[in-house]
N, C-alpha and C positions, 0 to 999 in steps of 0.2 A: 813518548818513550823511544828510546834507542840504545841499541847494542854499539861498542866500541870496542878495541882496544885500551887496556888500560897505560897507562904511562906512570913515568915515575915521581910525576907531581900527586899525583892518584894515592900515594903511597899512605899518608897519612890520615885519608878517607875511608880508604880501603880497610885502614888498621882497628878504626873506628869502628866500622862495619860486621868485621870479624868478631869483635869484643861484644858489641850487639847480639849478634847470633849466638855467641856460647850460651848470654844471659838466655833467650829464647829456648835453646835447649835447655840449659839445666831448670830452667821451670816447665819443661814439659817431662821431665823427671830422663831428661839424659845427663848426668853427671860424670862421664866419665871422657866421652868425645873433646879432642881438641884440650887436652889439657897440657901442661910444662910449657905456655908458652905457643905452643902450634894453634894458627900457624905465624910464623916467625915474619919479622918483616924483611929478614933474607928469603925466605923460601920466597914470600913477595915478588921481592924485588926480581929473582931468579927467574920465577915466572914472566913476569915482564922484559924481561932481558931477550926469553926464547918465545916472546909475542905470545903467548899460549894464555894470560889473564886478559878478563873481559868484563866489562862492565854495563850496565845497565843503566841507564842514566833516566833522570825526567827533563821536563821541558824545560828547566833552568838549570838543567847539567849535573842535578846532584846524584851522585851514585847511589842508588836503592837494591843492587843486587851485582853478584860476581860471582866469575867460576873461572875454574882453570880449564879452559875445553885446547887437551894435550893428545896428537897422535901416538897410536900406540906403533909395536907391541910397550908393555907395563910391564917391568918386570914383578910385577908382585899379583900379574893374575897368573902367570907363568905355570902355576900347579893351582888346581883349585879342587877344593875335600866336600862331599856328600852333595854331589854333583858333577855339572858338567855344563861348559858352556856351549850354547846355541848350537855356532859353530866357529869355525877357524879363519875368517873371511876377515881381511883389516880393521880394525877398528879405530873409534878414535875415544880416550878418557877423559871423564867429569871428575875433578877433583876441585875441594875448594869452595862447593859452591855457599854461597851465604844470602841472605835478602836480609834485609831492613824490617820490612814489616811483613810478616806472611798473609795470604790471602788476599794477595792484590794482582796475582797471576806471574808473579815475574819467574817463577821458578821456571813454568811453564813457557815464558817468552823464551828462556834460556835454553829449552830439550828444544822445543821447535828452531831456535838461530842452530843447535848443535847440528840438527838434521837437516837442517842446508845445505850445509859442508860434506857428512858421511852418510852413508848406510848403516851402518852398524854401531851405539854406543856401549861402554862397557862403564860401572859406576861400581861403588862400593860406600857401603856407610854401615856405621855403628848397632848392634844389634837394638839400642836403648835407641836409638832416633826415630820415635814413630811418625815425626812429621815428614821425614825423606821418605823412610818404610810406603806410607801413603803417597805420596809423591809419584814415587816410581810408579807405582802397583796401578794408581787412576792413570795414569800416562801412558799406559801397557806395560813395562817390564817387566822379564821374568825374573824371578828370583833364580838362580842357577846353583847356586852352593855357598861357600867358604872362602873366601882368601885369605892369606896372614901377610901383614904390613913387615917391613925390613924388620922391626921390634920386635916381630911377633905376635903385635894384637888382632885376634882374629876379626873378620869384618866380611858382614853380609854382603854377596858380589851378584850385580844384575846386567843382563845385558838387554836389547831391543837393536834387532835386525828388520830391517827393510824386507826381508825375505820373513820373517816369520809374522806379518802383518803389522799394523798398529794400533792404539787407538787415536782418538783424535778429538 
């Protein structure tokens, strides 16, 4: 296994991969994450553009997981409702993330390559996503409050600071 950079040959793996995961959620009964299309294979490519998508590859290069690991600030954790984040220290955002098949650790490959990079991540996912819910919550995160997306849909926001311990 290894983490990369994705590229814009990737594009049509990736897209794959995406469609993959909705099916995962909506049989884990989240039905409503990632729908009209999101995410888009512009939003894609865009990502790839500002090197911010990442892929997870196996030993004969096929993509088994992806995320968007993007410096912040975000402007959509900018205000956040029935909470409060950690603290104010740089962060850097998880968006995007997808796997193939869950339960093979790659989710986990991916927080740990994120915290290479920064001290502090900031994430957000769908109240209905209890496999992220889980996710975060074994990996340490706090759950911190509320965010609302550009649309409006509101979206459970966690953070994990180097400063406030980890697990591991």
């Amino acid at each position: 296994m290894h983490i990369r950079k994705a590229t814009y040959s990737d594009i049509p793996e990736l897209m794959q991969l995406f469609e993959h995961a909705k099916g995962i959620m909506r049989a884990s009964g989240n039905m409503h994450q990632w729908g009209n299309g999101y995410p888009s294979e512009d939003v894609v490519r865009c990502d790839i553009e500002r090197g911010v998508c990442y892929a997870v590859c196996d030993t004969l290069g096929r993509i088994e997981a992806t995320m968007a690991l993007i410096p912040g600030p975000d402007p959509t954790y900018s205000v956040i409702e029935e909470g409060r984040w950690l603290n104010d220290e740089p962060y850097y955002v998880i968006h995007r993330i997808a796997v193939a098949v869950p339960g093979k650790g790659h989710a986990r490959r991916m927080l740990d390559y994120a915290f290479e990079r920064t001290g502090t991540i900031r994430i957000d996912t769908h109240r209905d996503n209890v496999i992220m819910h889980h996710i975060l919550r074994s990996y340490g995160f706090c759950r911190c409050g509320v965010i609302y997306l550009a649309n409006g849909d509101p979206r459970d926001a966690y953070q994990l600071s180097k400063d406030y311990g980890r697990k591991r």
